[in-house]
C-alpha positions in Angstrom: 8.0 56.7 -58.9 11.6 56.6 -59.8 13.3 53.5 -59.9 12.0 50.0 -58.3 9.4 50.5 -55.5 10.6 48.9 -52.2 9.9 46.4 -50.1 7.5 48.9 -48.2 6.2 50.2 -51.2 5.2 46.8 -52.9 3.1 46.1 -49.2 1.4 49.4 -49.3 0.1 48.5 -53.1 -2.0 45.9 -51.6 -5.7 46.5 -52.5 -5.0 49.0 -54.6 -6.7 49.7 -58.2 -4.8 50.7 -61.4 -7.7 52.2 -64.2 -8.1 50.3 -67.1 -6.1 51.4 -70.8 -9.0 52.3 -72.9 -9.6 54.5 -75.9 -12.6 57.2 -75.5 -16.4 55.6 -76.1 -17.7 55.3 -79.3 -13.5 54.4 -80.5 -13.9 50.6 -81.2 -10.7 48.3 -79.7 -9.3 45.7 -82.2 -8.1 44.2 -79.2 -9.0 44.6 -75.0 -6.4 42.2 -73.4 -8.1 41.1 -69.8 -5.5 40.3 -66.9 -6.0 38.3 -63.9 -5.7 41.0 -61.3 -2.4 43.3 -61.0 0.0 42.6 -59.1 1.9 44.9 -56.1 4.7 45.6 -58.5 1.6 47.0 -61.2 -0.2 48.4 -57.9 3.0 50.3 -56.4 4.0 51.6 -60.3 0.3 52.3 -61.8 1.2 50.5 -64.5 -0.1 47.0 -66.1 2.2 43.9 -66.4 4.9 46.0 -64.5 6.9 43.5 -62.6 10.4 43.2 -64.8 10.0 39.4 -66.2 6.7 39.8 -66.9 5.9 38.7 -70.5 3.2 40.4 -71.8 4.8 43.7 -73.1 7.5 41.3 -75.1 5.0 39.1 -76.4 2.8 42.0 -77.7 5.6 43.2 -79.5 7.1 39.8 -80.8 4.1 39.3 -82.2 3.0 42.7 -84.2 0.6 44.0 -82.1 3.1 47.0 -81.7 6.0 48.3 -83.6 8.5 48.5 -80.8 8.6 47.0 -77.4 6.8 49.7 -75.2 7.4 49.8 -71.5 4.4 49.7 -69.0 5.1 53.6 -68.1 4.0 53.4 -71.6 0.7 51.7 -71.7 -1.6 55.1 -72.6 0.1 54.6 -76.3 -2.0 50.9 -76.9 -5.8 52.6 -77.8 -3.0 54.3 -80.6 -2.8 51.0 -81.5 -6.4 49.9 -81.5 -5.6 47.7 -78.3 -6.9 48.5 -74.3 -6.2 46.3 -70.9 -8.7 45.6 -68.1 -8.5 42.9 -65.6 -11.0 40.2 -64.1 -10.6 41.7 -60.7 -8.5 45.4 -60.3 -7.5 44.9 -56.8 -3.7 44.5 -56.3 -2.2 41.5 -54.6 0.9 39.2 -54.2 -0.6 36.4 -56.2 -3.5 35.7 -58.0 -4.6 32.9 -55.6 -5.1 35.6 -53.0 -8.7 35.8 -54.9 -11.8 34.1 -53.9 -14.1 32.3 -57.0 -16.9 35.2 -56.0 -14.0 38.1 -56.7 -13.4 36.2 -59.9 -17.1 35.5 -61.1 -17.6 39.1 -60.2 -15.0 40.3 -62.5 -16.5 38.4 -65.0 -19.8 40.1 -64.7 -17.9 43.8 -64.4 -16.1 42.4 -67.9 -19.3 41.2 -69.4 -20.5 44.9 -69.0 -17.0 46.4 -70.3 -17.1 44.6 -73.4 -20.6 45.8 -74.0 -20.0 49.1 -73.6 -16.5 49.1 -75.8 -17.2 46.6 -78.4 -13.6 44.6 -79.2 -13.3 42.8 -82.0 -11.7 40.2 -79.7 -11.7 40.4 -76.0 -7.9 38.3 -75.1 -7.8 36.7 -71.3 -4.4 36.3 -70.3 -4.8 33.3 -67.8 -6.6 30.1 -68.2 -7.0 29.0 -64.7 -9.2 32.4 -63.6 -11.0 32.5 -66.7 -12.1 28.7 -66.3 -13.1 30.1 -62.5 -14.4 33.2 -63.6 -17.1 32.1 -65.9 -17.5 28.4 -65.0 -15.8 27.0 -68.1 -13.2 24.3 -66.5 -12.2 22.3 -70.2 -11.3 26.0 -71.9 -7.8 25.6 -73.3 -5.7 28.5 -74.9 -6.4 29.5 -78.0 -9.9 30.8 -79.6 -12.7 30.1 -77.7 -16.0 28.4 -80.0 -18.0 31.2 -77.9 -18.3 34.6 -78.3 -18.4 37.1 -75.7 -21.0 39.2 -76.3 -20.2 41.3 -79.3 -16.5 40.1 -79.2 -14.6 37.1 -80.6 -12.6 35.2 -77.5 -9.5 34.3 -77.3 -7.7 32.7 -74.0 -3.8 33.4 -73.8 -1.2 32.6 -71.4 -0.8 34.4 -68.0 2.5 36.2 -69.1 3.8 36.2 -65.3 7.4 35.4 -65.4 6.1 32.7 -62.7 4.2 30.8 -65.5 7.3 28.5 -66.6 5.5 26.3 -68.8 5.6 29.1 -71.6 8.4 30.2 -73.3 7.9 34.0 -74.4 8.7 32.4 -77.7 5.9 30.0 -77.8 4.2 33.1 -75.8 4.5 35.2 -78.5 3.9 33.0 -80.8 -0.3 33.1 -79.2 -0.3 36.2 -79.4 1.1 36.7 -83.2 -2.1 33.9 -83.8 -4.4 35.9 -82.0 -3.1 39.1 -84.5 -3.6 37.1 -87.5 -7.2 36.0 -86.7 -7.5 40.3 -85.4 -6.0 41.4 -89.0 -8.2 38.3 -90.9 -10.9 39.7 -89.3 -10.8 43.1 -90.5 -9.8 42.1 -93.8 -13.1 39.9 -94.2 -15.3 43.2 -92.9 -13.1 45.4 -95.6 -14.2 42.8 -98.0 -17.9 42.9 -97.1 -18.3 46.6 -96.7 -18.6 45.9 -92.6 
């Protein structure tokens, strides 16, 4: 698609699914980043965090995940950089309350399964509110997360949406540079121990 979609466009992205970023089996992520659900901008370009304002392709850079700021066109490049992106729920919609709780608990289960199978050091949610909903944790704060998820490390970011006023992309990024320190610490402990 050249340029922005349309009005007609964006309405016939409703429902649609975008496939997930990942690197080939057996290729372990440092990072899989886990949206909400994409949105009709994402649905009507194919791409992940799409709409223009969205944070999250900033933030990722801002904070050292990647080298230069890549555009959502190019999101095959992250399993280059040990990092993937799923969602809780891959249907496209206007807004994320368009989803029920089961869509969301569902998700969770479909993600529980995901990280099995691909085995990130740390699996990062980008939205508190659906992850509280999605797995029946309603006290989870951002940050890192006492509980693992299966064979991953948690950590619960911001929703990067350029609707979510009450982060910055500086404080935004500032999350995420955390969550590459505790990624990098990580790797430098299993260096250490020969894991």
């Amino acid at each position: 698609m050249a340029g922005r979609p349309t009005k007609a466009e964006l309405e016939a992205a409703r429902d649609r699914v975008i496939q997930d970023v990942l690197p080939p089996d057996g290729t372990r992520l440092r990072v899989l980043f886990c949206g909400i659900n994409p949105g009709l901008y994402s649905g009507a370009t194919g791409h992940h965090f799409a709409r223009p304002g969205n944070r999250f392709w900033p933030a990722l850079h801002r904070s050292g995940f990647t080298d230069r700021l890549l555009t959502p066109a190019e999101e095959d490049l992250l399993p280059s950089y040990g990092l993937g992106i799923t969602n809780l729920v891959a249907r496209t919609t206007a807004r994320a309350d368009e989803l029920t709780p089961q869509e969301l608990r569902d998700g969770g289960r479909r993600l529980t399964a995901l990280v099995e199978r691909h085995r990130p050091h740390y699996l990062a949610v980008a939205g508190v509110t659906a992850y509280r909903t999605a797995f029946g944790r309603p006290g989870t704060k951002i940050g890192p997360q006492p509980d693992g998820f299966g064979p991953a490390r948690l950590w619960v970011l911001p929703n990067p949406s350029g609707l979510n006023a009450g982060w910055s992309l500086e404080r935004m990024a500032e999350e995420f540079a955390q969550l590459r320190q505790a990624v990098e610490a990580l790797a430098e402990t299993a260096g250490n121990t020969g894991g």
